[in-house]
N, C-alpha and C positions, 0 to 999 in steps of 0.2 A: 857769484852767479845767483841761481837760484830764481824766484817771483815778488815782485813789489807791485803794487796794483791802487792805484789811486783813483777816487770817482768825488766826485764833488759834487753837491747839491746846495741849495738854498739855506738851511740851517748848519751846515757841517761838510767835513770830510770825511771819506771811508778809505781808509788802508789795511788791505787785505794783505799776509805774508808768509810766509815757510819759515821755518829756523832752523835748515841743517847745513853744515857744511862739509868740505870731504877735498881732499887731496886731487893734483894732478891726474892722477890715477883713475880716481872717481870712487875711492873707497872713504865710506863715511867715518868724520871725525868726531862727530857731534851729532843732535838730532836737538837739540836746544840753542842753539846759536842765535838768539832774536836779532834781527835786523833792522829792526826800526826802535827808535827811543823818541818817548817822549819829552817834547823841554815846555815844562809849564811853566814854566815863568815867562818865557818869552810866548807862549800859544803857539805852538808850534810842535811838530815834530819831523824827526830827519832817520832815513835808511840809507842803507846800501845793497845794491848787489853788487857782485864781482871779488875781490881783494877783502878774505875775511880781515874784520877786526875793525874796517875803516871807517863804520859809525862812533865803534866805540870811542877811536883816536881825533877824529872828528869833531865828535862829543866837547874832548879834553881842550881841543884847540880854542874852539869856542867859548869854554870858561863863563864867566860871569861880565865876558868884555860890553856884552850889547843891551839897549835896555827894552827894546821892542824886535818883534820878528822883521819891521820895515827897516829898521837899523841893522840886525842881522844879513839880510841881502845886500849890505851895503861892504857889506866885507866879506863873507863866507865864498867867493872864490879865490879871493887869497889864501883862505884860511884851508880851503880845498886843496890848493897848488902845493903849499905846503904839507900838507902831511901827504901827499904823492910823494913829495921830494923824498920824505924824511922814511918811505917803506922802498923805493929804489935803492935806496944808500944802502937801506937795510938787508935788502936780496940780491943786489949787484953782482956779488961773487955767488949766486947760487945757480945750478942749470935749468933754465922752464923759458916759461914768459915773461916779459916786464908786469909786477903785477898794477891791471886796471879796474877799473870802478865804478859803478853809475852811482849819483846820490840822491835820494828823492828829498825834497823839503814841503811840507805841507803847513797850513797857517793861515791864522787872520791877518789884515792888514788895518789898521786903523786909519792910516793915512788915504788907501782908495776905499775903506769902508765893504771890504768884500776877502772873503776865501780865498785863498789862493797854491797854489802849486806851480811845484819848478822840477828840472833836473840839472846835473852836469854828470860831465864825463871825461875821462881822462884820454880819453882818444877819440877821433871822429865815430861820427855813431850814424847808420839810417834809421829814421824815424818816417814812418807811413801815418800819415794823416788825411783824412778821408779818401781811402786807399791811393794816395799820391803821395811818393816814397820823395823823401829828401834825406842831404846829408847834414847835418851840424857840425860845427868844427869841437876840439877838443878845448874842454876848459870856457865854455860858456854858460852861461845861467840861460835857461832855456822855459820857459812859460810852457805850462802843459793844460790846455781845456781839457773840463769833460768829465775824460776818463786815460788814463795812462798804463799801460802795460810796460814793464821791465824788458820781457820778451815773449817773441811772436809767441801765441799757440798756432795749433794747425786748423784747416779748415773744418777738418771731420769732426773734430774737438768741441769747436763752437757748435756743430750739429748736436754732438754727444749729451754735452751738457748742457745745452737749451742756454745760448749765450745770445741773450737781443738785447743790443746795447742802442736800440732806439725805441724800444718798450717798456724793457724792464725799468719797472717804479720801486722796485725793492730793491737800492741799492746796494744795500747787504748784501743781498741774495749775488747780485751780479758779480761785486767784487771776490765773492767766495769763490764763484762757478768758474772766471779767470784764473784763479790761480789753481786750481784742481783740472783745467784745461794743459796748463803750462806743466803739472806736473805728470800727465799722461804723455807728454813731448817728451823728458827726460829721458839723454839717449847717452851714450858712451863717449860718441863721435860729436855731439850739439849737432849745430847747422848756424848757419849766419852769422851773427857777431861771435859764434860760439863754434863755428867751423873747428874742428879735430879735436875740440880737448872736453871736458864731458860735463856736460849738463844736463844736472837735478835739481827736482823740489822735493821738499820732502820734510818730515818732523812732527811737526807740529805746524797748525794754521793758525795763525791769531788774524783776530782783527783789532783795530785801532779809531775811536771815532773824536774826532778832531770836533768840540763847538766852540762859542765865544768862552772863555771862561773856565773849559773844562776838558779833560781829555779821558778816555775811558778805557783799559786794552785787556781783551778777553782772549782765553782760548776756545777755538769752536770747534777743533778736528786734531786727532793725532793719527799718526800713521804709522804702522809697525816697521819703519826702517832699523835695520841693526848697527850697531859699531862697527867697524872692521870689513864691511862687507859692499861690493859696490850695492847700489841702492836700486831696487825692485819697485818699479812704477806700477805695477799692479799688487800687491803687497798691499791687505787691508782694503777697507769700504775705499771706493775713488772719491766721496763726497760725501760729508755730514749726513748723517740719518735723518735732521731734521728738513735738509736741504731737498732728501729724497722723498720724502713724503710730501713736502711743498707740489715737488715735481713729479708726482704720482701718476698722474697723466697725458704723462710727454715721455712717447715712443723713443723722442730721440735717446734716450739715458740710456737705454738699453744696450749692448754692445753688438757693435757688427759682428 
């Protein structure tokens, strides 16, 4: 589960993300768990939310098989189907949910000459694009414009954190403010795709910046979540210091 947040612009891609993950329960396992990797050989990078571990096995499937990221799409929903099969097998006899997964993949493309972003999914998924809600089927490469969110934040949120995603020119900035939206959502219960079982952000914030040639991934936020303990979405600054001081003069940040 957790936040993946992808924005795309002219020279690059910005992937903004959390790194914690935590149990059925909602008690945290980690606070470092990165979700996104980068593969520079191919220009490209790929995450997950949902089903820890499934970048990293992802990763493995991948290998050295493909020689450009255009070749990569050309396979990586096999190679996605697969390693679903092969974590079913794996938790069949355990009791919860079947475990599922979004994967993001970001990248050049040499062949249309342009940046690009996808997801898939391991189950039907709704996606709302310019607020017109549709379903995708499971198991499709799915082309994502724009800007991509993992999952909703709430309305107040976007007020909160001064979220305008047809102004804002600091890309950065935007993709940070989404996922510090998403992680003020974080509830026991989720909601939506996350209905009963519990949804957090939380860790650590990286970002990721995707060019021709280059890939870059920093840390810009940590967050004082504990081991062992479900995870407290107010717990620490909600947003980089430097982010606040950007937004020094917008009332919305403020808390109701």
């Amino acid at each position: 589960m957790s936040a993946i947040v992808t924005v795309k612009g002219d020279d690059g891609i910005i992937v903004a993300f959390d790194t914690i993950s935590y149990d059925m329960s909602g008690i945290v396992l980690s606070t470092t768990a990165c979700k996104v990797l980068p593969l520079m050989e191919l220009n490209c990078a790929i995450g997950n939310v949902g089903a820890a571990g499934f970048t990293t096995a992802l990763r493995d499937k991948i290998a050295a098989k493909y020689a450009d990221f255009d070749d990569l799409l050309t396979g990586i929903v096999d190679d996605f189907h697969d390693v679903h099969d092969d974590l079913v097998q794996l938790y069949w006899q355990e009791s919860g949910p079947t475990p599922n997964a979004t994967v993001m993949l970001a990248g050049w493309s040499d062949k249309r000459n342009q940046f690009e972003t996808y997801r898939l999914s391991t189950r039907e998924k709704e996606v709302v694009v310019a607020g017109e809600p549709s379903i995708t089927s499971a198991f499709s490469l799915v082309s994502t414009d724009g800007c991509w969110v993992s999952s909703a934040y709430r309305a107040e949120d976007m007020r909160r954190f001064g979220i305008d995603v047809e102004n804002e020119t600091n890309l950065v900035s935007l993709a940070v403010r989404m996922v510090c939206a998403c992680r003020a959502a974080s509830s026991a219960n989720g909601r939506g795709d996350f209905e009963g079982v519990p949804y957090a952000v939380g860790g650590q914030l990286q970002i990721l910046l995707l060019e021709r040639g280059r890939i870059t991934q920093w840390v810009t936020h940590r967050w004082p979540d504990e081991i062992g303990k479900p995870l407290d979405a107010t717990a620490g600054d909600a947003m980089p210091g430097w982010l606040v001081q950007q937004s020094s003069t917008d009332t919305s940040l403020k808390d109701d």
